[in-house]
C-alpha positions as CSV (number, residue, x, y, z in Angstrom):
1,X,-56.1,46.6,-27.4
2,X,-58.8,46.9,-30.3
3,X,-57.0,46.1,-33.6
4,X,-53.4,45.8,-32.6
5,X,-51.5,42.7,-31.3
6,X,-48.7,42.9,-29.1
7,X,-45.9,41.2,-30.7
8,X,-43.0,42.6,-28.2
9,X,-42.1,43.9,-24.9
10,X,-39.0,45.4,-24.3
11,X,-37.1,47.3,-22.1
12,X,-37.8,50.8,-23.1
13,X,-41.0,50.5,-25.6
14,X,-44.4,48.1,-26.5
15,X,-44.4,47.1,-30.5
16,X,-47.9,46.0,-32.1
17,X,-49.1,44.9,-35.7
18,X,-51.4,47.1,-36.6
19,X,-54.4,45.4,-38.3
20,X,-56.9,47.4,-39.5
21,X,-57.3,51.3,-40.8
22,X,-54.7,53.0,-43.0
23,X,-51.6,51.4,-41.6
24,X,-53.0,47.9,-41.2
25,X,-49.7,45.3,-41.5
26,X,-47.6,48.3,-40.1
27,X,-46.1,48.2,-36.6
28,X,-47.1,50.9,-33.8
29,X,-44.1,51.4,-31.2
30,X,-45.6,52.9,-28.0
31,X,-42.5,54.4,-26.1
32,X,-42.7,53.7,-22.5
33,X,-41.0,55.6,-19.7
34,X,-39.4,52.2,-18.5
35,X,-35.6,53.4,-17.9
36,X,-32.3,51.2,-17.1
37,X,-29.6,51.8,-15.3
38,X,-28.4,50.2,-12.0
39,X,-28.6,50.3,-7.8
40,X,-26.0,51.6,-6.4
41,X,-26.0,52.4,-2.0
42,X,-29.5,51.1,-2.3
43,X,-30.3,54.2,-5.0
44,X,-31.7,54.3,-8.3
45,X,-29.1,55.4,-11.2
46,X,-30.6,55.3,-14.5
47,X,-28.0,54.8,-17.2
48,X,-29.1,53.8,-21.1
49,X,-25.5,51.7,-21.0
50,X,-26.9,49.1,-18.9
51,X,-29.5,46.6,-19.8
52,X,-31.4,46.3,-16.7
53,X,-35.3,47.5,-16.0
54,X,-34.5,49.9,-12.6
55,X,-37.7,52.3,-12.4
56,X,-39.6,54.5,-14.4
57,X,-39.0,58.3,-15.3
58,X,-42.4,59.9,-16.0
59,X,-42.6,61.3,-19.2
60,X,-39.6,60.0,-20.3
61,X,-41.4,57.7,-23.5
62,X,-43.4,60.4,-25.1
63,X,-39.5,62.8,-24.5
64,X,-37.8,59.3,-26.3
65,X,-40.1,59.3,-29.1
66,X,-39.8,62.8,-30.0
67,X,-36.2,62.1,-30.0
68,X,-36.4,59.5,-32.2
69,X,-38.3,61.6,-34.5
70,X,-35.9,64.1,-34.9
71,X,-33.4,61.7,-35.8
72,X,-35.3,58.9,-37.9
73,X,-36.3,62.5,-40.4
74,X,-32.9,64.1,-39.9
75,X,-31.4,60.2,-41.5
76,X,-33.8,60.3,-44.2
77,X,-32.5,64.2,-45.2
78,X,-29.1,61.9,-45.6
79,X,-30.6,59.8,-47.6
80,X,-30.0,56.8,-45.1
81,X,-33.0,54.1,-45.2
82,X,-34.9,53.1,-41.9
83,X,-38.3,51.4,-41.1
84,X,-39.6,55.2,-39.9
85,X,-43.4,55.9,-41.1
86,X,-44.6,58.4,-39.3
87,X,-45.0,60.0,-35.7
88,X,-49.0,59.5,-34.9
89,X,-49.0,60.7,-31.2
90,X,-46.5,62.3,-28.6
91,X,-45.2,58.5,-27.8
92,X,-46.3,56.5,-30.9
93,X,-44.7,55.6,-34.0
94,X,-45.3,53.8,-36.9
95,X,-42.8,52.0,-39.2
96,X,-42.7,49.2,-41.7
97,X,-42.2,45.6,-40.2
98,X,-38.8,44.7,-40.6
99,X,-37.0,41.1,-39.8
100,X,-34.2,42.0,-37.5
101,X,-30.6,40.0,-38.1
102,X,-31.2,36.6,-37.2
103,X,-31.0,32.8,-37.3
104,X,-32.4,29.7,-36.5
105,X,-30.5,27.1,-34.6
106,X,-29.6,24.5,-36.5
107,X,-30.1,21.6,-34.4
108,X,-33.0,22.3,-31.5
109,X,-33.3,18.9,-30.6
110,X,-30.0,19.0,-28.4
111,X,-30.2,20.7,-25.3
112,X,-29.6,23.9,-24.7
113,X,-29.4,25.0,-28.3
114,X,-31.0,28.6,-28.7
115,X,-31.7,30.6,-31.8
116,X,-30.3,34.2,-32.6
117,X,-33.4,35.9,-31.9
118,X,-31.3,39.5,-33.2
119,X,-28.1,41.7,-33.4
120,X,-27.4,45.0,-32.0
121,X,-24.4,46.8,-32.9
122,X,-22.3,49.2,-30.8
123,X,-20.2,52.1,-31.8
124,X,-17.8,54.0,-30.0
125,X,-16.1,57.2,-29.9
126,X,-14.1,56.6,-26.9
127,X,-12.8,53.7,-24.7
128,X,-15.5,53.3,-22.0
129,X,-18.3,51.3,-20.9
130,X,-18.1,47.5,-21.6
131,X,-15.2,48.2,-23.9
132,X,-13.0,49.1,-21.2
133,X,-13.8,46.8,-19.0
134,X,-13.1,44.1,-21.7
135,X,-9.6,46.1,-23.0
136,X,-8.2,47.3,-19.1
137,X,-5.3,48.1,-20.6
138,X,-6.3,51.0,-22.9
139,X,-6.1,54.6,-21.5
140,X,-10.4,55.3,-20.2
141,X,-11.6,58.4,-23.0
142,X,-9.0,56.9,-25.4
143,X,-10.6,57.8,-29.0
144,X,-11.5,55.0,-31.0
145,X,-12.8,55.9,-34.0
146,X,-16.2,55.0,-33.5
147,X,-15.3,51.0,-34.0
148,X,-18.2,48.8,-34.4
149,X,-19.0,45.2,-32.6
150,X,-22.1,43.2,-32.6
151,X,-24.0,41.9,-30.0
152,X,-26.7,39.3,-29.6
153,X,-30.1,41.1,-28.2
154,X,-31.4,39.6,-25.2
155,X,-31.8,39.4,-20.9
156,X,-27.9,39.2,-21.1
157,X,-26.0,40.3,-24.2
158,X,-23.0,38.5,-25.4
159,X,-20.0,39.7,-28.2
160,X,-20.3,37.4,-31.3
161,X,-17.7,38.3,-33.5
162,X,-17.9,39.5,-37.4
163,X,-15.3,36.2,-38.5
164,X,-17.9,34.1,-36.1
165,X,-21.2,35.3,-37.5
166,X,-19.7,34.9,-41.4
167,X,-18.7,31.2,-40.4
168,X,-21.7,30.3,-39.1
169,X,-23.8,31.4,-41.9
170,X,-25.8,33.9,-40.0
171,X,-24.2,37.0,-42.2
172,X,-22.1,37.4,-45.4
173,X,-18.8,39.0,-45.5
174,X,-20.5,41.6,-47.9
175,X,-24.0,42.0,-45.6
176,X,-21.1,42.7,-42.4
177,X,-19.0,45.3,-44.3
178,X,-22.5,47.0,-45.7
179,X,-23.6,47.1,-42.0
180,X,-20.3,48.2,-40.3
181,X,-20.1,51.1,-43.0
182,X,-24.1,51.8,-42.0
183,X,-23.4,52.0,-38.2
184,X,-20.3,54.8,-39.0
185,X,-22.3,56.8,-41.1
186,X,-25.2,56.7,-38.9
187,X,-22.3,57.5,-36.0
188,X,-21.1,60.4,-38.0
189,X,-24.4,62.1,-38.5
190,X,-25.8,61.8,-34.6
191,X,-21.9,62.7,-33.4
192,X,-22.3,65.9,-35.4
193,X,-25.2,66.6,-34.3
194,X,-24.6,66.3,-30.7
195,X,-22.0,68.8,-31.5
196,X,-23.5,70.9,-32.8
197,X,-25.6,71.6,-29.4
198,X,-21.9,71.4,-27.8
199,X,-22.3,67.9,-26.9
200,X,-20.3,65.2,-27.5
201,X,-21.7,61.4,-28.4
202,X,-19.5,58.5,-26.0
203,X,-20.8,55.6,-27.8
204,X,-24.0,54.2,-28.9
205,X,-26.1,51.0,-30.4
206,X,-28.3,50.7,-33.6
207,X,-30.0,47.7,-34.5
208,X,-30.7,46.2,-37.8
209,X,-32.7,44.7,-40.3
210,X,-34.2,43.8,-43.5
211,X,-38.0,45.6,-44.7
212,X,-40.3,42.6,-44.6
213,X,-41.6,44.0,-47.9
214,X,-38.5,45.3,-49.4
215,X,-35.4,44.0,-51.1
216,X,-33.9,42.5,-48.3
217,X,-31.3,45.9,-47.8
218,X,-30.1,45.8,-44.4
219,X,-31.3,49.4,-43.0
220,X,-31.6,50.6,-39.8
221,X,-34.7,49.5,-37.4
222,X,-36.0,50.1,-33.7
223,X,-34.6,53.7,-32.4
224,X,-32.7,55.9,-31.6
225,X,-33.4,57.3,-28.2
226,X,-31.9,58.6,-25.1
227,X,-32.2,54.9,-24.6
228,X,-29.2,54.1,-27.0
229,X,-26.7,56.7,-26.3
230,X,-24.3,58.0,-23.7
231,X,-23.1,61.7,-24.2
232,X,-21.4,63.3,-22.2
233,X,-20.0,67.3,-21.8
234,X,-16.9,68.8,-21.7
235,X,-15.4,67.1,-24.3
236,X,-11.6,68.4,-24.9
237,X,-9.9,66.1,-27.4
238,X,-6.0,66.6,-28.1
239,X,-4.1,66.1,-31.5
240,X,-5.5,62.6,-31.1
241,X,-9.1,62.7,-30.3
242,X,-8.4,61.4,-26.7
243,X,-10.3,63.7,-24.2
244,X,-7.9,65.5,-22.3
245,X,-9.9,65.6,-19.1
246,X,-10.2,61.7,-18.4
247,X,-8.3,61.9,-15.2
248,X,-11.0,64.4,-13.5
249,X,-13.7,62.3,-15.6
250,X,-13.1,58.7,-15.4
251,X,-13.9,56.8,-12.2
252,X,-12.3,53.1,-12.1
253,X,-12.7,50.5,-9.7
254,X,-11.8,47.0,-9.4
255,X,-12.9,44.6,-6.6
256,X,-13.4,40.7,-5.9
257,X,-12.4,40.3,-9.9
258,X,-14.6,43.1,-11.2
259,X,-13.6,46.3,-12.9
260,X,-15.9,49.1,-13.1
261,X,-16.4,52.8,-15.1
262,X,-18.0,55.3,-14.3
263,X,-18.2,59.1,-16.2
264,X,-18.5,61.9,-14.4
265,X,-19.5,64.2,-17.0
266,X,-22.5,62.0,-18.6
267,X,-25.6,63.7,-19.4
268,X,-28.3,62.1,-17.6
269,X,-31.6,60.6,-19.6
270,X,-33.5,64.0,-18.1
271,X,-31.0,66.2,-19.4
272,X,-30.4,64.6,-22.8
273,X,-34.1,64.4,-23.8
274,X,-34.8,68.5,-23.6
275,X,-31.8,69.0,-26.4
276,X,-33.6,68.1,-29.3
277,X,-37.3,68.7,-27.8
């Protein structure tokens, strides 16, 4: 492509440095309509929790960057910072090059040693998902105040804990607590909005990073898209917060060692994209 080099490939969109015109040194995200999700009786279930390629859903990246528009300007009425530019075409984007959270290994020359290439951090509203699985013994829909873990961002992504990334140098106690606090704003404002269209946000994942040209604040990157959220409807929470119809909702499983979740009231990528668009 004249101009632009392709710098990443991911699951869900194409990033490029820009090089000449009036956003040269700028990146262009080109939102594909590459969806995950999972196989299940030899059929196609597209689900943004999962982190596996499964198909594509036409139309779905020019739908996911609109989305992402809407949210990226709605943050920036709420004064939170982001890389967001500007939207240049129905699935382009341009937004300041930003250095996601990272570090180097510190001794490549013994095998198997691997950088962090990045984090991701999840948020939930209710127990579900990976957290389940991981916590079996808390009640499925259980509210949980939108609590915040990171993740490494790769093929397979694995929990690093906030006492393990402070030890290890790759955060400081004060850049975690600025970035957990970030994360629950961020929650709070897409939660309220989902509501506000009588929807109701299960959990979700932001990434982060620091402006290559700024001061080094940690502020929000990538997206957010259909691609980073689950939502669900008929949310009915008691005194609590927990949803009071988890037993109709909530589909468990566990076989040969593996326990499994499913939600029966989840929006699907289709449905989700028309709210905002």
């Amino acid at each position: 492509m004249a101009n632009h080099d392709l710098i990443y490939s991911g699951k869900s969109k194409d990033v490029y440095e820009i090089k000449e015109g009036p956003f040269a040194g700028k990146y262009r995200f080109v939102f594909t309509d590459r969806g995950t999700g999972y196989i299940e009786n030899g059929k196609v279930v597209f689900d943004p929790g999962y982190d596996t390629v499964v198909g594509e859903i036409p139309g779905k990246g020019a739908i996911a960057c609109k989305f992402a528009t809407h949210f990226f300007k709605l943050l920036k009425e709420k004064g939170i910072p982001s890389h967001y530019i500007d939207t240049i075409s129905d699935n382009e984007m341009i937004v300041e090059p930003a250095i996601p959270l990272s570090m180097p290994a510190e001794s490549p020359e013994f095998q198997g040693s691997a950088p962090l290439l990045n984090l991701e951090f999840t948020w939930r509203n209710n127990a579900t998902g990976s957290f389940w699985r991981r916590y079996p013994f808390v009640k499925p829909c259980r509210n949980i105040h939108k609590v915040v873990e990171a993740w490494t961002k790769g093929d397979t992504d694995i929990l690093i804990t906030f006492e393990a990334l402070e030890e290890t140098g790759a955060m400081t106690r004060e850049e975690i607590e600025w970035s957990v606090r970030l994360v629950k704003n961020i929650a709070e404002i897409v939660s309220q909005e989902f509501e506000s269209k009588g929807l109701h946000v299960v959990d979700g994942k932001f990434e982060l990073g620091r402006l290559k040209y700024g001061d080094g604040k940690i502020v929000i990157i990538d997206e957010i898209s259909p691609d980073v959220l689950r939502v669900c409807r008929g949310y009915s929470p008691d005194s609590k917060g927990d949803c009071t119809l988890y037993r109709q909702c909530a589909v468990t499983n566990y076989s040969d060692g593996r326990r499994t979740i499913k939600n029966r009231n989840q929006v699907t990528a289709g449905d989700l994209i028309k709210v905002f668009v």
